[in-house]
N, C-alpha and C positions, 0 to 999 in steps of 0.2 A: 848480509841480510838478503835474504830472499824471497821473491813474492811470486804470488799466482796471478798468474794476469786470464782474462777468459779474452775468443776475439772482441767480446763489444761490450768493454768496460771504455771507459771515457774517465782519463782526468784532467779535471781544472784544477789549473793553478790560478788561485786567488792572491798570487801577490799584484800589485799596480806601479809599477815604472811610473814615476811622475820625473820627467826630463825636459827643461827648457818650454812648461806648461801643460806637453801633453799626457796624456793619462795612455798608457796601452796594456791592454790584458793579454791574455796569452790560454788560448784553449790546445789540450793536448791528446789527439787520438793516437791513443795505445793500440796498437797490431798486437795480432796474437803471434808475430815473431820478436815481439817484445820492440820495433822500433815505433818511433816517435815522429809523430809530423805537426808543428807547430803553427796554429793559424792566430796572426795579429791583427786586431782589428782594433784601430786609432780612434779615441774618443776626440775629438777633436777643441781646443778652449774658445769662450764666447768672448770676444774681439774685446776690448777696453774701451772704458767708454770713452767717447774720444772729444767731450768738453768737458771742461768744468764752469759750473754756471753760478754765481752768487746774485742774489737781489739785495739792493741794499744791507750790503755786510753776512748776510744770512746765506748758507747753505743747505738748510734745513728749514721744515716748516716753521714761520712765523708770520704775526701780524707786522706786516711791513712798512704799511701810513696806513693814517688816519684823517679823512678825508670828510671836511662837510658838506650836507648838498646844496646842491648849486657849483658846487669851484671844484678847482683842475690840482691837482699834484702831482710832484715827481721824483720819482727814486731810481739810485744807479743799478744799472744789472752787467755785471763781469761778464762777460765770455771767453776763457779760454780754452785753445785747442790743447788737447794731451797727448795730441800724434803729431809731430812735424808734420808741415806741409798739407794739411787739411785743410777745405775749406766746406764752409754749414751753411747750412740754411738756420734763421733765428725767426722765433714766432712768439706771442703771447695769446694767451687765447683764457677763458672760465673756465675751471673743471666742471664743472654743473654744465647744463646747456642752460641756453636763452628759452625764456618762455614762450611758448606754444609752437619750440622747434621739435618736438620730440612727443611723443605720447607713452611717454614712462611714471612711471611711480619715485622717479627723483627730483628731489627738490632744485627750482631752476629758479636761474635768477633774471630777476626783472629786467626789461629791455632799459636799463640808463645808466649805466658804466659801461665807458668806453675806453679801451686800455690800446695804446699804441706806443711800438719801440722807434728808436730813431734810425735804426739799421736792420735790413733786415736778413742781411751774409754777415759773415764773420771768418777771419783767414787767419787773422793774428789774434794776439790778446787786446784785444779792446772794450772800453767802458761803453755804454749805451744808457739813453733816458729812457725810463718807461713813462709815460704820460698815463692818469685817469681823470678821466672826467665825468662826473655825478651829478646825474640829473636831480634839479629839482625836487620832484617827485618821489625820487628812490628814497625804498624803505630802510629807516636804521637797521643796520644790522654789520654779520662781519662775511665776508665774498671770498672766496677761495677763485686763486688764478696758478697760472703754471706757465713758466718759460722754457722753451719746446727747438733744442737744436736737432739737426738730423744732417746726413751727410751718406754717403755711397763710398765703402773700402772698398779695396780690392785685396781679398785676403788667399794665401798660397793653396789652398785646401780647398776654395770654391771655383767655381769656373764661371760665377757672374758677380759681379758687386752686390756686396752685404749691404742692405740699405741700417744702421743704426743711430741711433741718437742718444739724445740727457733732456731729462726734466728738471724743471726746480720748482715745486710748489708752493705756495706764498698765498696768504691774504692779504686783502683792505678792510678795515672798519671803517663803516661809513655813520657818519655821526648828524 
């Protein structure tokens, strides 16, 4: 087979190498002496997440307690690492903001749930209490929270630590 090549043709090769996660393409300028010089350029893969976080049995969004006001509940939240030798930072926090922190057009929730874990690093697998307590006053309804690890890799392709983390979203019904 025989081809016409001109000097400033250009071809890609669209196959993709996927090897031990990375992706690499391969672009090929054709000389008009018919050689070939090959440029790689490494897609690089986004780190794993490096907890795994259950609230009370759940992995996934759900109503987690239910809670009357005035009184305090509590449900277990898992944290493990999925990297050896990691250690995180653990947080809980509203997905909404607290009212009249923000001047948006999202719905925020009233200043009387107050959510606290019992730890708030994590190195191994460990269980944690999340505590809320429910004002009074607080309107029935059902409050979306998220438990929020975060930690700093050092991964071979960057030259400073990847700050990443895991979420786990969760409600209360407050009754």
């Amino acid at each position: 087979m025989k081809m016409n090549i001109n000097s400033k043709q250009k071809i890609v090769i669209a196959s993709v190498l996927i090897m031990g996660g990375l992706a690499t393409f391969m672009t090929m300028n054709v000389m008009s002496t018919q050689s070939a010089v090959a440029q790689v350029s490494n897609h690089h893969p986004i780190p794993p997440d490096p907890f795994k976080i259950t609230v009370n049995g759940h992995s996934e969004p759900a109503i987690v307690a239910t809670v009357k006001r005035g009184q305090t509940s509590q449900v277990d939240v898992f944290v493990s690492p999925n990297i050896s030798g990691i250690a995180g930072n653990v947080d809980v926090s509203s997905v909404s903001p607290i009212c009249g922190t923000m001047s948006t057009n999202v719905k925020c929730i009233p200043d009387g749930i107050t959510a606290t874990l019992s730890a708030s690093k994590v190195i191994t697998p460990m269980h944690m209490v999340l505590t809320f307590s429910v004002s009074n006053d607080m309107p029935v309804g059902v409050y979306s929270f998220h438990v929020v690890t975060s930690t700093s890799l050092n991964v071979p392709y960057q030259t400073t630590p990847v700050n990443v983390g895991d979420s786990d979203s969760f409600a209360i019904q407050v009754t």
